[in-house]
C-alpha positions as CSV (number, residue, x, y, z in Angstrom):
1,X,-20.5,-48.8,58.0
2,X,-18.3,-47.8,60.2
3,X,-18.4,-45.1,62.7
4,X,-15.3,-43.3,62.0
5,X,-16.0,-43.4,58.4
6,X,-17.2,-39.4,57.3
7,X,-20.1,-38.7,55.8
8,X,-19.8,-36.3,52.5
9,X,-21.9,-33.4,52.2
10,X,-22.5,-30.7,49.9
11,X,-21.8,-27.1,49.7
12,X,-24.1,-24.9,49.8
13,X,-24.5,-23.5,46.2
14,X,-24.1,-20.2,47.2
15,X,-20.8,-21.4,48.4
16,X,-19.9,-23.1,44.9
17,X,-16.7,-22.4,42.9
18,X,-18.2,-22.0,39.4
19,X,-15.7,-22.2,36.7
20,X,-17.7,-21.0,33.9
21,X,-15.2,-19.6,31.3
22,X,-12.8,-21.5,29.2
23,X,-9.0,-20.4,28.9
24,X,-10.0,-19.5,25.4
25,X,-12.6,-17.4,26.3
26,X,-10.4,-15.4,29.1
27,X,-7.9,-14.5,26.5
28,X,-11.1,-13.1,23.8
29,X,-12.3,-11.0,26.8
30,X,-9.2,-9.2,27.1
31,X,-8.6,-7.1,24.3
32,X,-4.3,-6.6,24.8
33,X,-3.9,-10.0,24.6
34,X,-6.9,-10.6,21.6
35,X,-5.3,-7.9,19.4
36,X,-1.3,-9.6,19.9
37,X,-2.8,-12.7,18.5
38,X,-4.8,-10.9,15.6
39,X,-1.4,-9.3,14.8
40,X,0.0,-12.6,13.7
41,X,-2.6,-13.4,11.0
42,X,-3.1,-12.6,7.2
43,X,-4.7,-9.5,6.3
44,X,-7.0,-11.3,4.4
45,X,-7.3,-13.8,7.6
46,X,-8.0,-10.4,9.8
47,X,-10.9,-9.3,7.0
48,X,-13.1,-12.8,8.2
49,X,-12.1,-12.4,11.6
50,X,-14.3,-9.0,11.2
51,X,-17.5,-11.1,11.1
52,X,-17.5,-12.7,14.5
53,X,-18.9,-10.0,16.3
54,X,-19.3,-6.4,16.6
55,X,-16.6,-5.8,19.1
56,X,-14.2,-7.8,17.0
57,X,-14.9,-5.8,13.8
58,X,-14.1,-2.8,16.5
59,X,-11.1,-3.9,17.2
60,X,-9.6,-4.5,14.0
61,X,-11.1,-2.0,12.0
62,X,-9.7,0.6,15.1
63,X,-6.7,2.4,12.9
64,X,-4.3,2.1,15.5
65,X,-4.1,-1.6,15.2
66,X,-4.7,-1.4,11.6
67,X,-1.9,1.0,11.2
68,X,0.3,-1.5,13.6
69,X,-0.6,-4.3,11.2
70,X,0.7,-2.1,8.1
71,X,4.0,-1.0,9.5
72,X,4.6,-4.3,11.0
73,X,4.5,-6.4,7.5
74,X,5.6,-3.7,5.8
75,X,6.2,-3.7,2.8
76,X,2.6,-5.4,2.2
77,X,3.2,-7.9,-0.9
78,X,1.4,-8.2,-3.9
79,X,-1.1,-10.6,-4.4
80,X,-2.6,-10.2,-7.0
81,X,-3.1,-7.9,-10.1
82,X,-6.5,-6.0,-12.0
83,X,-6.0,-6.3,-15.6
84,X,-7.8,-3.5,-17.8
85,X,-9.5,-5.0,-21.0
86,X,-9.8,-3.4,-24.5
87,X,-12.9,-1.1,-22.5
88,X,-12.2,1.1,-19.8
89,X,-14.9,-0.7,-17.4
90,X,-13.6,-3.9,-17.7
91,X,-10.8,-6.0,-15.7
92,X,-9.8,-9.4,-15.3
93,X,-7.8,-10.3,-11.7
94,X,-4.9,-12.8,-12.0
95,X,-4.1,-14.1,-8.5
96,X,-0.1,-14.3,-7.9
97,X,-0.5,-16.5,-5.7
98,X,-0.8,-20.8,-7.3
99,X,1.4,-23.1,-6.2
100,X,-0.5,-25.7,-7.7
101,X,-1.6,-26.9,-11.2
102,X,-5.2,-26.8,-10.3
103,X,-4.9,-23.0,-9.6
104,X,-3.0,-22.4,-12.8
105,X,-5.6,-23.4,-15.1
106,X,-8.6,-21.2,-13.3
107,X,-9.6,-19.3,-16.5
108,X,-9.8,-15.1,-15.4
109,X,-12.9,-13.9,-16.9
110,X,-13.9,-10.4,-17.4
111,X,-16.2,-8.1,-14.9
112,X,-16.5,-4.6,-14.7
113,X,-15.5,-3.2,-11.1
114,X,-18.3,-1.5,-9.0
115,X,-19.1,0.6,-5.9
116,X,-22.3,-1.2,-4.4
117,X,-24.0,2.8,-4.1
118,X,-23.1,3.6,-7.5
119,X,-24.8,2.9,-11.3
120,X,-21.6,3.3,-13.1
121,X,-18.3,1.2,-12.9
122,X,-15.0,1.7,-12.0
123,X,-12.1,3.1,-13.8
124,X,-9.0,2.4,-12.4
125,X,-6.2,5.3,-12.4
126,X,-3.1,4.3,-10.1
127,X,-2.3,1.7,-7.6
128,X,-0.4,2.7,-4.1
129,X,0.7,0.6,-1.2
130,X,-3.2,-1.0,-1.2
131,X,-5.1,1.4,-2.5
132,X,-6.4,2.5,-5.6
133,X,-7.0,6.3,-7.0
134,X,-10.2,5.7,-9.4
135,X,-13.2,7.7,-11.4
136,X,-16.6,7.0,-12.1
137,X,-19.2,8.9,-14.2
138,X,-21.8,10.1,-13.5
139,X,-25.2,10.2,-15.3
140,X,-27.0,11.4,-17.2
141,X,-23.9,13.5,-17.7
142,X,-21.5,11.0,-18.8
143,X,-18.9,13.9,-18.8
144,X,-18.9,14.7,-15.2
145,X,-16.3,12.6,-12.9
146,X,-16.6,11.7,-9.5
147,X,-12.9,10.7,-8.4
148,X,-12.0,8.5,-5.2
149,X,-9.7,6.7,-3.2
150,X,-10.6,3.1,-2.7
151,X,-9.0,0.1,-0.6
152,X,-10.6,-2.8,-2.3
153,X,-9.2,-5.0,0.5
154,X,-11.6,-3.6,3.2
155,X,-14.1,-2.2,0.4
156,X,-14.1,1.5,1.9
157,X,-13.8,4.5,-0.6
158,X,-13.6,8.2,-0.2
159,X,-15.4,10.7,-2.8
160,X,-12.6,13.7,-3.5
161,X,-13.5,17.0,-3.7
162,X,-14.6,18.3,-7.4
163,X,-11.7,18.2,-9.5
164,X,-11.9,20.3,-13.0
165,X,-9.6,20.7,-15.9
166,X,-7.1,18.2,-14.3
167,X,-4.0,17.0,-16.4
168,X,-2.9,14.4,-14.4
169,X,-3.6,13.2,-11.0
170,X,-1.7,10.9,-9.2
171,X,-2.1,9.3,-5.6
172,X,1.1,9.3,-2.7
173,X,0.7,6.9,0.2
174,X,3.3,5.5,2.5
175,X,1.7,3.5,5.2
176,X,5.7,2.9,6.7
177,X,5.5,6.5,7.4
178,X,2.3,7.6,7.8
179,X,-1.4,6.7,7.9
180,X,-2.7,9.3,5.8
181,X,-2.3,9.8,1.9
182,X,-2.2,12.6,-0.2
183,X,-3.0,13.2,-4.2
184,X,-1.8,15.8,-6.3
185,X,-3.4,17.0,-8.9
186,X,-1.9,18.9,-11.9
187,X,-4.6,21.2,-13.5
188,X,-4.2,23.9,-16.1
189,X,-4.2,27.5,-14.7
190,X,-6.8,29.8,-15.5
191,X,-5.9,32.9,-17.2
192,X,-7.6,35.0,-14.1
193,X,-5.3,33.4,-11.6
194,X,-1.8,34.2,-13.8
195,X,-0.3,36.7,-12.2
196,X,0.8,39.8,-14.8
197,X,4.3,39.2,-13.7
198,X,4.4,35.6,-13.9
199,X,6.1,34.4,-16.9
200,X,3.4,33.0,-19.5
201,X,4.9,29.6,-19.6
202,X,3.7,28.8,-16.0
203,X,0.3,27.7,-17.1
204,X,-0.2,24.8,-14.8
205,X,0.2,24.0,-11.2
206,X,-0.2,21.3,-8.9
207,X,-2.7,21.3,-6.1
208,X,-3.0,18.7,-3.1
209,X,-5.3,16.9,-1.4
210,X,-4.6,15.4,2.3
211,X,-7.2,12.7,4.2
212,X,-6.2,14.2,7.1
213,X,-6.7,17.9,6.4
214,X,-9.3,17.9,3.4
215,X,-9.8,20.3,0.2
216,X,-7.8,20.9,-2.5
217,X,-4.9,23.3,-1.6
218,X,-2.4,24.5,-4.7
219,X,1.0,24.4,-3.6
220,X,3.2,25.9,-6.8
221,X,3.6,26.5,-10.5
222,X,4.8,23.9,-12.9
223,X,6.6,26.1,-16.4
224,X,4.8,24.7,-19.4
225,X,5.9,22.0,-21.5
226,X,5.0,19.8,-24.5
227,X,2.0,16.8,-23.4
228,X,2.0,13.8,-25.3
229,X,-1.0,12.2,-25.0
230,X,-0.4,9.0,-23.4
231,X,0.4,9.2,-19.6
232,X,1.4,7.0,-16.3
233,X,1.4,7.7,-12.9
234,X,3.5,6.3,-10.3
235,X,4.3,6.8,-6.6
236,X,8.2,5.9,-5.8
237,X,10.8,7.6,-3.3
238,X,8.8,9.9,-2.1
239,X,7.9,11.3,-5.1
240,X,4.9,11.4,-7.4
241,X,5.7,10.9,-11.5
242,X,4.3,11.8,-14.6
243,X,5.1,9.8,-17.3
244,X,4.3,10.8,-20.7
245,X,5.1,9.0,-24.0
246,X,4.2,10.5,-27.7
247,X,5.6,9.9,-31.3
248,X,8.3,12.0,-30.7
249,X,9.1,13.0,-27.4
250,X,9.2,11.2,-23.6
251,X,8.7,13.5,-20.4
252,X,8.9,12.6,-17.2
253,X,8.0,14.9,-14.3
254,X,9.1,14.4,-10.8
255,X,7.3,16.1,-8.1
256,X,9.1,15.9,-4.0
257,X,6.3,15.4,-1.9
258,X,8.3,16.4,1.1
259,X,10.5,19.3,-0.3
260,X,7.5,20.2,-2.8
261,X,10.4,20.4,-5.4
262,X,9.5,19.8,-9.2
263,X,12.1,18.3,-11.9
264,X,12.5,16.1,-15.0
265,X,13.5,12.5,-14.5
266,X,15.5,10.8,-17.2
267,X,14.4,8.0,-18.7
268,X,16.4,5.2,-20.0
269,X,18.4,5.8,-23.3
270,X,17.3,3.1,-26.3
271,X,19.8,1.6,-28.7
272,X,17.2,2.8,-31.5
273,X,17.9,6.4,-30.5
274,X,21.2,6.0,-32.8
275,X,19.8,4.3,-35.2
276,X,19.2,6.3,-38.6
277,X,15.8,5.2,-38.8
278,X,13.3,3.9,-36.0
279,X,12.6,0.2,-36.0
280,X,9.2,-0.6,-37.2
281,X,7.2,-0.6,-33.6
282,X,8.7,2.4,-31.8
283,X,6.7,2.4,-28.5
284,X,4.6,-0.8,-29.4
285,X,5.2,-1.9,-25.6
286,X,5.9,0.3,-22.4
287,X,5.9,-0.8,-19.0
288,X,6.7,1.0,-15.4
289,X,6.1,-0.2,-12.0
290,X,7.5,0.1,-8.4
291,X,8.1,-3.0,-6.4
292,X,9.3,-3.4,-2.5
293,X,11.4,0.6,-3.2
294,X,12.5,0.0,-6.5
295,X,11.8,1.8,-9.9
296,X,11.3,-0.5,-12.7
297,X,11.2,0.4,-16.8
298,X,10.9,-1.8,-20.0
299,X,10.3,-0.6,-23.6
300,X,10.3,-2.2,-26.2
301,X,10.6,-1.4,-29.4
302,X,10.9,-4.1,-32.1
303,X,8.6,-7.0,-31.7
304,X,10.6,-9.2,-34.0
305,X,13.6,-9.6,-31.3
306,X,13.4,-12.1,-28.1
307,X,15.5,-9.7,-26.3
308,X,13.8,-8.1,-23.5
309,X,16.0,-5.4,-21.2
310,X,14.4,-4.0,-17.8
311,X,15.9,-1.0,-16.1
312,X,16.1,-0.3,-12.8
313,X,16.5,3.4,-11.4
314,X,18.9,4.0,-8.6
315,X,17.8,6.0,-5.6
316,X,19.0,9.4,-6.3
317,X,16.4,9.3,-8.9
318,X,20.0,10.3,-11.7
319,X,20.0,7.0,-13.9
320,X,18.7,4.1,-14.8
321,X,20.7,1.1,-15.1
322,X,20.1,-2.8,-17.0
323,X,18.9,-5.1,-14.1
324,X,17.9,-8.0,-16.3
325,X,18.2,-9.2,-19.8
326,X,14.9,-11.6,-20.6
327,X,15.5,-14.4,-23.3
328,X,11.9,-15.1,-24.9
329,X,13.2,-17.9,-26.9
330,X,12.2,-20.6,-24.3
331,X,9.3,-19.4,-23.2
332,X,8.1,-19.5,-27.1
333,X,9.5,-23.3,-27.5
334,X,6.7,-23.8,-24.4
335,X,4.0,-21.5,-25.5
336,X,4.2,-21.8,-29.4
337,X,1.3,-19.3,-29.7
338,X,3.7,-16.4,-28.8
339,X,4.8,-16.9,-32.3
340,X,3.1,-15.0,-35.1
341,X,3.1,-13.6,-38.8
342,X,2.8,-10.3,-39.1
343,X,0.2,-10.1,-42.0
344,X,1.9,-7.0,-43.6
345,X,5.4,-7.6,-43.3
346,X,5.4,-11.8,-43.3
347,X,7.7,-10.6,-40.3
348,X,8.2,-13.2,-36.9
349,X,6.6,-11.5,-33.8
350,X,7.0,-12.0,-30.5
351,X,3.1,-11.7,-29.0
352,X,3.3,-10.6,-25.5
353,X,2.9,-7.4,-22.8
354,X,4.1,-7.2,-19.7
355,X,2.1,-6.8,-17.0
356,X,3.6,-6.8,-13.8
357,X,7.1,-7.2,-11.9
358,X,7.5,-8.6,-8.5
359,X,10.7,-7.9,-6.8
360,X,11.5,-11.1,-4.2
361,X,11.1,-10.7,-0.7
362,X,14.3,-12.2,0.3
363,X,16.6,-12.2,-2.6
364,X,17.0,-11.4,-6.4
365,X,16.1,-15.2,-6.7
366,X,12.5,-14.8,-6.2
367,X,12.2,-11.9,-8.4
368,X,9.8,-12.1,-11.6
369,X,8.0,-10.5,-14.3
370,X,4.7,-11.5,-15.3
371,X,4.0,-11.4,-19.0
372,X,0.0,-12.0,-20.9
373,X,0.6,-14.3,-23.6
374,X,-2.7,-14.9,-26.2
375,X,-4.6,-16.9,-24.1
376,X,-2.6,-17.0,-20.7
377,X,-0.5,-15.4,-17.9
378,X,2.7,-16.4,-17.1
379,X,5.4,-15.6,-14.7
380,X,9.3,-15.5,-15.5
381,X,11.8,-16.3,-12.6
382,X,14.7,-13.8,-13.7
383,X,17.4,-15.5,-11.9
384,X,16.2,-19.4,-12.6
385,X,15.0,-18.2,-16.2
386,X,12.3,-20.6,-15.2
387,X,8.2,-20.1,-16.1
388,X,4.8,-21.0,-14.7
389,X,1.3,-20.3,-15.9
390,X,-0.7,-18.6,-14.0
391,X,-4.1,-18.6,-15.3
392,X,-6.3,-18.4,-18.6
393,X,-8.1,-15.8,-20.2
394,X,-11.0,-16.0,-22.6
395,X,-9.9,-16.1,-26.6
396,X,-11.8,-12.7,-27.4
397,X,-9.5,-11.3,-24.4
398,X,-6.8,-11.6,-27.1
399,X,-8.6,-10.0,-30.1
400,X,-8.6,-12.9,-32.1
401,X,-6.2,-12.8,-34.5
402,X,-4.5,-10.2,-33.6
403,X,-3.7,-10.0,-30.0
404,X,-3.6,-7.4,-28.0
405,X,-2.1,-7.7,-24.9
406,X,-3.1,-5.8,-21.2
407,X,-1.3,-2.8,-21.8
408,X,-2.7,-1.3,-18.2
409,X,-2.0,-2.9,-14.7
410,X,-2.4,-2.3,-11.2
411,X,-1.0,-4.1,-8.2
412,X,-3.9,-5.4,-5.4
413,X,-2.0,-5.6,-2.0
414,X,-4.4,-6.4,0.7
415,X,-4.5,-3.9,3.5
416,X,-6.3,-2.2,6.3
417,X,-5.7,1.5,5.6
418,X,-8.0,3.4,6.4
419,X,-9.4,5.4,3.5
């Protein structure tokens, strides 16, 4: 060897670069840069993500990023839908997402809905923006309620304070503006609280409850009207509604959040309401929903026709106008079954319910209704007046026979609100 060739020694080890972290682990350790990539996943991606450690779960259960995920996909879509049976405590979930035939013919079978702490199961009241307003009983008194606000994305709930001689309740929550959500509750007055010089038609008011400030608080007195007995609840515009339906009268009561204003909405005016006599199924089939701002109403009131008409409420809340016209005819000539005899008129019949509307993301194009059908659920492209089967149900789903379609249905759209 030569003598100008070097000999190579080594560092002392104290004196060692060590390189120990990867790039990937550098950008987990700092948390600005961890939560900007979280903020590009799926909710239901971010629910997993929860599991890989404890300061993970902190960071994405902390309700400023939640809050930042809300607002930033807002409005959340709907993915899916909970079906109530012919019993209160039972649901089937149809998945709106199955763009393939091997999801379209899962069969949707039915399970009650539960709260791990609680014996009884869940009745579900009103969907909002990702959560749901629900009741359970509770034994051995099967007559006391306990009432709560649920988020069956992130499976947190919230008991509400005691709640007695409610009418109606209904739940307001707008993530877009503001993390917190509010219920209202419209209860009958009792004769001790009705002032002497009150008229005696105000016999009910509405009290609220905030998440953010806590018990029930009444706000102002509602005059008294007429209650048919069936009634929905929806949250649209910044306004909570009553709907109620009965043989002979439809009301619909309109309550300003903001303003804490009360009026009567109109609801759409029927062809049958000039007719000399009613057709034969008068209110067989009622539907209202809200999808991505919008107001939605169908009613339908003679089986026999393939016409189907939804409504659409403008935004002053003043009038609904005819958004689509549905043709049932084709859908029949694919799903036969739809067709029956009525057994005590020899009558045709359409079999059907609806059970959800999903307003398109981008354009009127992607906007649907989904129908039950005996047996199945289908959606119906408006625009394309195309169809696709979204999954099975059992045959006693149907009642046999007679069908009887989901007359109740409430939207599941995943989210992190905090509850």
């Amino acid at each position: 060897m030569s003598s100008c060739s070097r000999t190579r020694t080594k560092a002392p080890r104290s004196a060692r670069i060590r390189v120990s972290s990867s790039p990937a682990k550098i950008v987990a350790d700092l948390d600005d840069v961890l939560l900007h990539i979280l903020s590009f996943l799926p909710i239901k991606t971010l629910i997993k993500c929860k599991r890989v450690s404890k300061r993970w779960r902190s960071l994405i259960t902390n309700p400023n990023f939640s809050n930042r995920i809300i607002t930033s996909k807002h409005p959340l879509p709907i993915s899916g839908l909970y079906l109530k049976g012919t019993r209160d405590i039972e649901y089937r979930f149809v998945s709106l997402y199955n763009d393939d035939d091997e999801v379209s013919e899962r069969l949707s079978l039915s399970s009650p809905l539960r709260f791990a702490d609680h014996p009884t199961p869940i009745i579900v009241m009103q969907s909002t923006n990702g959560l749901l307003l629900c009741k359970c009983t509770c034994p051995p008194n099967h007559f006391n309620r306990n009432f709560y606000v649920y988020n069956p994305t992130t499976n947190q709930k919230t008991l509400l304070p005691r709640i007695i001689d409610h009418v109606a309740l209904s739940l307001a929550f707008d993530p877009y503006k503001s993390p917190h959500y509010k219920v209202f509750c419209l209860r009958k007055s009792s004769i001790s609280s009705v002032s002497s010089v009150s008229p005696v038609s105000d016999i009910y008011h509405i009290e609220v409850y905030t998440s953010n400030e806590g018990p029930w608080r009444r706000l102002l007195s509602v005059p008294s009207f007429a209650l048919p007995q069936t009634v929905n609840t929806v949250f649209w515009n910044g306004a909570v509604h009553w709907f109620w339906f009965g043989p002979n009268s439809r009301v619909c009561l309109s309550f300003d959040i903001e303003t804490e204003e009360i009026k009567t909405l109109p609801l759409p005016f029927l062809d049958h309401q000039d007719d000399e006599e009613d057709p034969p199924d008068v209110g067989t089939l009622r539907f209202i929903e809200e999808s991505r701002g919008n107001l939605y109403f169908i009613e339908v009131n003679d089986l026999s026709s393939p016409d189907l008409s939804v409504y659409e409420m403008n935004r002053t809340g003043s009038t609904w106008f005819l958004k689509y016209h549905v043709d049932l005819e084709p859908l029949a000539a694919a799903f036969p079954e739809m067709i029956r005899t009525e057994y005590y008129t020899y009558r045709k019949i359409y079999s059907f319910s609806v059970i959800g509307f999903v307003k398109g993301e981008i354009d009127a194009e992607s906007s649907y209704i989904v129908l039950h059908i005996p047996n199945k659920a289908v959606k119906y492209y408006f625009i394309s007046k195309t169809f696709k089967k979204l999954c099975s149900f059992e045959t006693s789903d149907d009642g046999g026979e007679n069908f009887y379609g989901f007359r109740r249905s409430f939207q599941f759209i995943e989210s992190l609100a905090n509850v």
